[in-house]
C-alpha positions in Angstrom: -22.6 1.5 10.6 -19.7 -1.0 10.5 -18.6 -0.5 7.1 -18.3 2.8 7.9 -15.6 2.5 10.2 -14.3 -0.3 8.5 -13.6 1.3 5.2 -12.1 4.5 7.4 -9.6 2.3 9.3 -8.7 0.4 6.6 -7.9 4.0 4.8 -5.0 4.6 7.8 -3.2 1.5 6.8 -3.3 1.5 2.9 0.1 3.1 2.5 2.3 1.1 4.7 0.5 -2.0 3.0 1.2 -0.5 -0.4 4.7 0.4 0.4 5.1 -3.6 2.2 4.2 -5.0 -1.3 6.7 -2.3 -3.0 9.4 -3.3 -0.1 9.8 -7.0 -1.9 10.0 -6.2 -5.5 8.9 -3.3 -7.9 5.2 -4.0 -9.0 2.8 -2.3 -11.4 -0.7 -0.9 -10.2 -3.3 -4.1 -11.1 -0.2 -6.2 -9.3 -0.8 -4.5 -6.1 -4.5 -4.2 -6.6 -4.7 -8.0 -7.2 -1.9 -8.9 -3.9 -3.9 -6.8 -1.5 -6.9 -8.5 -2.3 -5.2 -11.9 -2.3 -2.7 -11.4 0.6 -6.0 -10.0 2.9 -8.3 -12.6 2.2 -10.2 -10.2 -0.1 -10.1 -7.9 3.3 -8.7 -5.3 0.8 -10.6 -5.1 -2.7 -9.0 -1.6 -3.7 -10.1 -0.1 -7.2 -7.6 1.8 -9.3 -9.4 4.8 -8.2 -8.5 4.3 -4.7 -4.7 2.5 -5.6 -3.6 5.2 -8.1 -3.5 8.5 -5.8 -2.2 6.6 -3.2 1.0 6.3 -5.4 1.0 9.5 -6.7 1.4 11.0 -3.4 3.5 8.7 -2.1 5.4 9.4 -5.2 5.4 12.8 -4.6 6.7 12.3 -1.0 9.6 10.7 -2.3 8.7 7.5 -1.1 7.9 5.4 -4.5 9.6 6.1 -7.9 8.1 5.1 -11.0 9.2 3.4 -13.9 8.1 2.7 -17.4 8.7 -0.6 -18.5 10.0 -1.6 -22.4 7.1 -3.5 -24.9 8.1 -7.0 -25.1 5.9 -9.6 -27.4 2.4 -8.3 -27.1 2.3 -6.9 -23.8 2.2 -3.1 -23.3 4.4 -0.9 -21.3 3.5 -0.7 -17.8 4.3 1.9 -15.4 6.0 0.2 -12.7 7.0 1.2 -8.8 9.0 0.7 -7.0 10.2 1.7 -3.4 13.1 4.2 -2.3 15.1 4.5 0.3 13.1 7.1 1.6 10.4 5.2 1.2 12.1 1.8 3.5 12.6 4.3 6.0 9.1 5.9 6.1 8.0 2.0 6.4 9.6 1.2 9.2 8.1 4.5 11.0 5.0 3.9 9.8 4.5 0.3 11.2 6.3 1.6 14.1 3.1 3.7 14.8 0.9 1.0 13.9 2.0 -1.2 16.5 1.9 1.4 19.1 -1.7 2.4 18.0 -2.9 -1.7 18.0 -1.4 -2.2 21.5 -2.8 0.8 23.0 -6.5 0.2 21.1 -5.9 -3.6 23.1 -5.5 -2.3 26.4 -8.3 -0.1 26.4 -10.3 -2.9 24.8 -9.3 -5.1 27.5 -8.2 -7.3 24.6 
Protein backbone atom coordinates (compact mmCIF):
# COMPACT_ATOMS: atom_id res chain seq x y z
CA UNK A 1 0.00 0.00 0.00
CA UNK A 2 2.72 2.64 0.71
CA UNK A 3 4.55 2.37 -2.37
CA UNK A 4 1.66 3.07 -3.91
CA UNK A 5 1.21 6.37 -2.85
CA UNK A 6 4.69 6.88 -2.63
CA UNK A 7 5.56 6.37 -6.25
CA UNK A 8 2.15 8.74 -7.05
CA UNK A 9 3.39 11.61 -4.98
CA UNK A 10 6.66 11.43 -5.93
CA UNK A 11 5.10 11.55 -9.81
CA UNK A 12 3.60 15.41 -8.76
CA UNK A 13 7.08 16.69 -8.02
CA UNK A 14 9.31 15.07 -10.88
CA UNK A 15 9.21 18.13 -13.08
CA UNK A 16 9.99 20.95 -10.82
CA UNK A 17 12.96 18.57 -9.55
CA UNK A 18 13.91 18.01 -13.21
CA UNK A 19 13.66 21.58 -14.13
CA UNK A 20 15.77 22.48 -10.40
CA UNK A 21 18.67 20.31 -11.87
CA UNK A 22 18.23 22.14 -15.43
CA UNK A 23 18.00 25.67 -13.51
CA UNK A 24 22.01 25.24 -12.61
CA UNK A 25 23.49 24.17 -15.73
CA UNK A 26 22.37 22.30 -19.02
CA UNK A 27 22.56 18.39 -18.33
CA UNK A 28 22.09 15.39 -20.53
CA UNK A 29 19.46 12.58 -19.60
CA UNK A 30 21.77 9.79 -17.50
CA UNK A 31 23.18 13.25 -15.71
CA UNK A 32 19.79 13.95 -14.32
CA UNK A 33 18.93 10.31 -13.85
CA UNK A 34 22.22 9.82 -11.82
CA UNK A 35 21.69 13.55 -9.65
CA UNK A 36 18.13 12.73 -8.63
CA UNK A 37 19.23 9.59 -7.36
CA UNK A 38 22.28 11.08 -5.67
CA UNK A 39 20.81 14.51 -4.57
CA UNK A 40 17.53 12.29 -2.84
CA UNK A 41 19.44 9.77 -1.08
CA UNK A 42 18.39 7.28 -3.72
CA UNK A 43 14.64 8.64 -2.80
CA UNK A 44 14.45 9.12 -6.63
CA UNK A 45 15.89 6.05 -8.76
CA UNK A 46 14.14 7.25 -12.14
CA UNK A 47 14.68 5.03 -15.34
CA UNK A 48 15.10 6.54 -18.72
CA UNK A 49 11.62 5.39 -19.31
CA UNK A 50 10.24 7.53 -16.67
CA UNK A 51 13.11 10.69 -17.22
CA UNK A 52 12.71 10.84 -21.09
CA UNK A 53 8.86 11.84 -21.56
CA UNK A 54 9.18 14.00 -18.84
CA UNK A 55 11.50 16.12 -21.06
CA UNK A 56 9.79 15.75 -24.01
CA UNK A 57 6.81 17.38 -22.69
CA UNK A 58 8.31 19.71 -20.87
CA UNK A 59 10.05 20.40 -24.11
CA UNK A 60 7.09 20.73 -25.84
CA UNK A 61 5.76 23.24 -23.21
CA UNK A 62 8.45 25.36 -23.91
CA UNK A 63 10.04 24.86 -20.81
CA UNK A 64 13.46 22.82 -21.74
CA UNK A 65 15.27 23.23 -25.08
CA UNK A 66 17.40 20.62 -26.34
CA UNK A 67 20.67 20.52 -27.66
CA UNK A 68 23.01 18.18 -29.42
CA UNK A 69 26.42 18.23 -28.35
CA UNK A 70 29.74 17.93 -30.90
CA UNK A 71 31.91 14.33 -30.74
CA UNK A 72 34.96 15.04 -28.97
CA UNK A 73 37.77 12.13 -28.43
CA UNK A 74 35.74 8.94 -28.01
CA UNK A 75 32.65 10.17 -26.46
CA UNK A 76 29.45 10.37 -28.54
CA UNK A 77 27.10 13.16 -29.05
CA UNK A 78 24.67 13.63 -26.35
CA UNK A 79 21.54 15.41 -26.47
CA UNK A 80 21.69 17.92 -23.85
CA UNK A 81 18.93 20.26 -22.01
CA UNK A 82 18.84 22.84 -20.88
CA UNK A 83 16.24 25.28 -19.20
CA UNK A 84 14.39 28.47 -20.84
CA UNK A 85 13.17 31.29 -19.67
CA UNK A 86 9.92 30.03 -19.77
CA UNK A 87 10.91 27.25 -18.13
CA UNK A 88 12.65 29.66 -14.78
CA UNK A 89 9.42 31.06 -14.70
CA UNK A 90 7.21 27.88 -14.65
CA UNK A 91 9.78 26.94 -11.66
CA UNK A 92 9.19 29.42 -9.61
CA UNK A 93 5.22 28.76 -9.95
CA UNK A 94 5.53 25.44 -9.58
CA UNK A 95 7.44 25.38 -6.15
CA UNK A 96 5.24 28.15 -5.34
CA UNK A 97 2.37 25.49 -5.35
CA UNK A 98 4.46 23.09 -3.72
CA UNK A 99 4.91 24.99 -0.65
CA UNK A 100 1.38 25.91 -0.36
CA UNK A 101 0.29 22.25 -0.84
CA UNK A 102 3.24 21.01 2.04
CA UNK A 103 1.96 23.70 4.45
CA UNK A 104 -1.62 23.04 4.07
CA UNK A 105 -0.98 18.85 4.13
CA UNK A 106 0.98 20.09 7.78
CA UNK A 107 -1.82 21.68 9.23
CA UNK A 108 -4.33 19.11 8.65
CA UNK A 109 -1.72 16.59 9.76
CA UNK A 110 -1.26 18.55 12.87
CA UNK A 111 2.40 18.37 11.85
Amino acid sequence: MREKYERQMKKGVLDMLVLQLLAQEKKYGYQLIMELREKSGDIFCLKEGTLYPILYRLEDEGLVESRWSEAEDKQLPRKYYLMTDKGRQALDEIYFSWQQITDGVGQIMGK
